[in-house]
C-alpha angles and dihedrals in degrees: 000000000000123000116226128192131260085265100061087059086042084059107041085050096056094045095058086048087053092041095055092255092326141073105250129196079243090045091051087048086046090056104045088044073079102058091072088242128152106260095234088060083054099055092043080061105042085057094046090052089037111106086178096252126124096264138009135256128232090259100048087053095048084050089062100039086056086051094055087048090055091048102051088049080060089251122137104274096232138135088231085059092053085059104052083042098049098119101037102036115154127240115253120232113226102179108191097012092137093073096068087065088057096049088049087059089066114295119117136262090267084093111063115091115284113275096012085124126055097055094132098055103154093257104057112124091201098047109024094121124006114239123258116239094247079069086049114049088060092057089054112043098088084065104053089100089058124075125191112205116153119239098216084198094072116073115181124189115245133225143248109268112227093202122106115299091219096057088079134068113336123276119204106272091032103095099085109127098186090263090317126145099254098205088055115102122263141213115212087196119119106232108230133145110283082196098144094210086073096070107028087100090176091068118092114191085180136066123189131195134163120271119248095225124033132215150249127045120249097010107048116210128181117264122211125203113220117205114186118190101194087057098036087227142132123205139166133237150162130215091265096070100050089051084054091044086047089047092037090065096038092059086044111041097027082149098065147059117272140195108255113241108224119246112269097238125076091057091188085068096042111092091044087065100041084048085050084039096054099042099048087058094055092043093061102079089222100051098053083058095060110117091218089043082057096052098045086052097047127017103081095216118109108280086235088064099039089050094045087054099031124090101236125199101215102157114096123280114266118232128225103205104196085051091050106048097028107187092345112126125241092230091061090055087044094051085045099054090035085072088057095129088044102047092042078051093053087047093051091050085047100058088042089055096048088036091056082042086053097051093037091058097044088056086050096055085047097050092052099045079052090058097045085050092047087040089058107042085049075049090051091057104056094043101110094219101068091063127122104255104171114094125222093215091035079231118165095224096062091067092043108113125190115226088249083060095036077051090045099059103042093052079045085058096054095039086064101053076052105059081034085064087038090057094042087060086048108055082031095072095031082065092041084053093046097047105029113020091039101037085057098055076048092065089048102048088049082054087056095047094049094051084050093053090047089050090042087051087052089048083060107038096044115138103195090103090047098046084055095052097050087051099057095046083050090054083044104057087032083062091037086049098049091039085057085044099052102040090073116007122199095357149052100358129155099269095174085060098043090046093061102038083051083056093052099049091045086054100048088043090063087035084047089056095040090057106045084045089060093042086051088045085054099042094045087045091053090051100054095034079050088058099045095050087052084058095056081071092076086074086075094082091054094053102049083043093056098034090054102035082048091051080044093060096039098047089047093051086040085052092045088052094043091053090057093050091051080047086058100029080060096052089061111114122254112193117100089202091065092060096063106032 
């Protein structure tokens, strides 16, 4: 039993008002409309409370209201978390949430905060189709032992939520949709490509070795062959054109997130990151579309040639807003990049988390290669073997052995190959940590760092000062103009004068709308990179998979060899006697 505070059974009341006496998959959206979350956090946690029936239970409210609490305290909104937070949940914060009851009472929908319809729109990757109960029931099992009912005697006082003020009920001068009808329904969804290559981080479509020969002339370079699955093709190329095709992306695409090329130094390590490199282009959908990505992966010419013929597009990509962002709301793309600093923060702590992993994991592989090389040099000395045979005095006795010594030995003997297999797990999952479990984190911290540098190219290339300063030299030559306009009207006026301030407001005007369309580009681009950053996450779930089915499988088989060395260690002989008849 877990004892929930007053709010979770205000809640539930105002959403079977809403829901006509029931709690309704529409009077569960309604309500958390009220906790100022992103819509798409909402929808990750109306199909997590969603059993797939046509309305919901107290518990399976309460479920989603725990959840909301999770995520506005910037925890992962999942049933597993409710569980390891069972005993220290914090309390949600519904502002507002009185007015649902109103508008239950008879006024319309208007009420109700703004987007908090339209979360089922038919692309939407998180609601498309709501899960059966059979999905269901395995989410939840682990949470049969737990029961939410709300203790209406503890009231708890609530906190302040952090999340944008303007995803909650509507303020006056919110309600600006970018030119969309604001009735229509709307997905909060970012659209981006669902494309499941993109995030299956463990599959590689190139492979890179070094080339038998190298090139140049008189100064020799490394060349690397490029094999590339997905277009059945082989090239040949050398450091410096993957750092131009790295270069290349980043001056056409400033405003995404790119694959990292490795430093050109610690060549033992080279050919891991342009594997990394390579594989990370083909796995983003718009990138394996690219006419010159194409053309380093598949014309077998030397890029510089193919670069020196070919017509090449370097200027960045223009983007079609209304494409881009589909229904989603303006507001929803302002409030997010509103949150800049914060998100940049939550990078940064990002990149330190996977960096000290990374590290973590790397000590334990050599700590465990350190164990197999220290197991089997213990192995070496008991080995009988290696033991000296030749006698100083030549005497006979010396080389007399009793049956319990003869018994020794050969169980010694055992016991070795033992600890040898024992030594050989060992240094066999230090190296299965080293080249799969930390080379995933890897991928993922390369994920993190591109994000950072994206975020770091926006920084620059921010136009908010420039749009400023256009304004107010705008405000300037419209004052200088009416002042011109207004000294001497319909006469004999200074048209030499007029003429030009009427230029240059013209001018600033068109500089003024190039500007604010590149902020918006930067600022759309952000909220749909920033969502697709949030998705690498999913990844997750392959690596701990991996790491722990992998410990699984090496302490079983250590066990396993352990068990035969007990088997042989008890075979030793025990009577002192034995060792002297």
């Amino acid at each position: 039993q877990v004892a929930l505070p007053a709010v979770y059974a205000v809640a539930y009341s105002a959403a079977r008002k809403a829901g006509g006496g029931q709690v309704t998959r529409d009077a569960l959206q309604r309500t958390l409309a009220f906790s100022n979350l992103p819509r798409h956090i909402v929808g990750q946690i109306i199909l997590a409370a969603d059993t797939g029936a046509d309305s919901l239970t107290q518990r399976d409210f309460n479920l989603a209201l725990a959840m909301t609490a999770l995520a506005q305290k910037n925890m992962s909104p999942s049933l597993e978390s409710v569980m390891f937070h069972k005993d220290d949940l914090p309390v949600p914060e519904l502002s507002g949430i009185e007015t649902l009851i109103s508008s239950s009472n008879g006024q319309s929908r208007s009420s109700m905060p703004q987007g908090a319809s339209g979360l089922e729109a038919p692309d939407d990757p998180w609601l498309s189709a709501a899960p059966g109960a059979g999905a269901v029931a395995s989410s939840t099992a682990a949470l049969e032992s737990m029961s939410l009912e709300t203790n209406g005697a503890r009231a708890v006082s609530q906190p302040v939520s952090t999340q944008p003020e303007a995803a909650g009920p509507p303020k006056e001068g919110q309600q600006r949709a970018a030119g969309r009808d604001s009735t229509a329904s709307q997905t909060y969804v970012p659209r981006i490509s669902m494309d499941e290559m993109q995030w299956q981080l463990d599959k590689e479509d190139v492979s890179i070795s070094e080339a038998a020969e190298k090139g140049g002339i008189v100064f020799k370079h490394t060349n690397y062959e490029v094999n590339t699955r997905s277009f059945s093709s082989m090239v040949v190329r050398r450091y410096r054109d993957f750092d131009w095709i790295s270069n290349y992306l980043i001056t056409r695409y400033p405003y995404r997130m790119h694959s990292n090329i490795p430093p050109k130094g610690f060549p033992d390590n080279r050919i891991k990151g342009l594997t990394r490199f390579a594989s990370a282009i083909l796995r983003i959908p718009f990138l394996r579309r690219d006419a010159l990505v194409i053309q380093f992966f598949t014309n077998t010419d030397e890029f510089a040639h193919v670069l020196k013929v070919g017509n090449l597009d370097m200027e960045p990509e223009e983007i079609d807003l209304d494409e881009e962002l589909g229904s989603t709301p303006w507001p929803e793309v302002e409030q997010t990049y509103a949150a800049f600093d914060d998100f940049y923060m939550q990078v940064a702590r990002d990149e330190e988390r996977y960096r000290t992993q990374i590290t973590a994991l790397e000590k334990i592989a050599r700590y465990k290669q350190a164990i197999g090389d220290e197991l089997n040099a213990y192995s070496d000395t008991m080995r009988v073997i290696n033991a000296p045979r030749e006698s100083i005095s030549g005497s006979r006795k010396f080389h007399t052995q009793s049956a319990a010594k003869r018994a020794l030995d050969s169980n010694l003997n055992e016991l070795s190959m033992s600890l040898s297999d024992a030594s050989l797990l060992e240094k066999a999952h230090g190296e299965v940590i080293k080249t799969i479990s930390a080379e995933y984190l890897r991928r993922i911290y390369d994920v993190v760092i591109s994000m950072k540098l994206m975020m770091d190219r926006m920084r620059r290339m921010e136009k908010s000062k420039d749009i400023q300063r256009v304004r107010e030299r705008s405000d300037a030559n419209r004052k200088s103009l009416a002042q011109l306009n207004g000294e001497q009207p319909g006469a004999d006026a200074d048209r030499a004068s007029i003429d030009r301030f009427e230029r240059l407001v013209r001018d600033d005007t068109a500089e003024l709308q190039r500007l604010e369309h590149e902020q918006r580009c930067i600022e759309a681009r952000f909220y749909l990179e920033l969502a697709r950053y949030k998705c690498y996450e999913c990844f997750l779930q392959t690596h701990y998979h991996g790491y722990i089915e992998e410990q699984i499988k090496h302490h079983t088989m250590a066990l396993n060899a352990w068990k035969q060395a007990l088997s042989a260690a008890d075979d030793l002989p025990t009577d002192p006697l034995g060792f002297i008849s």
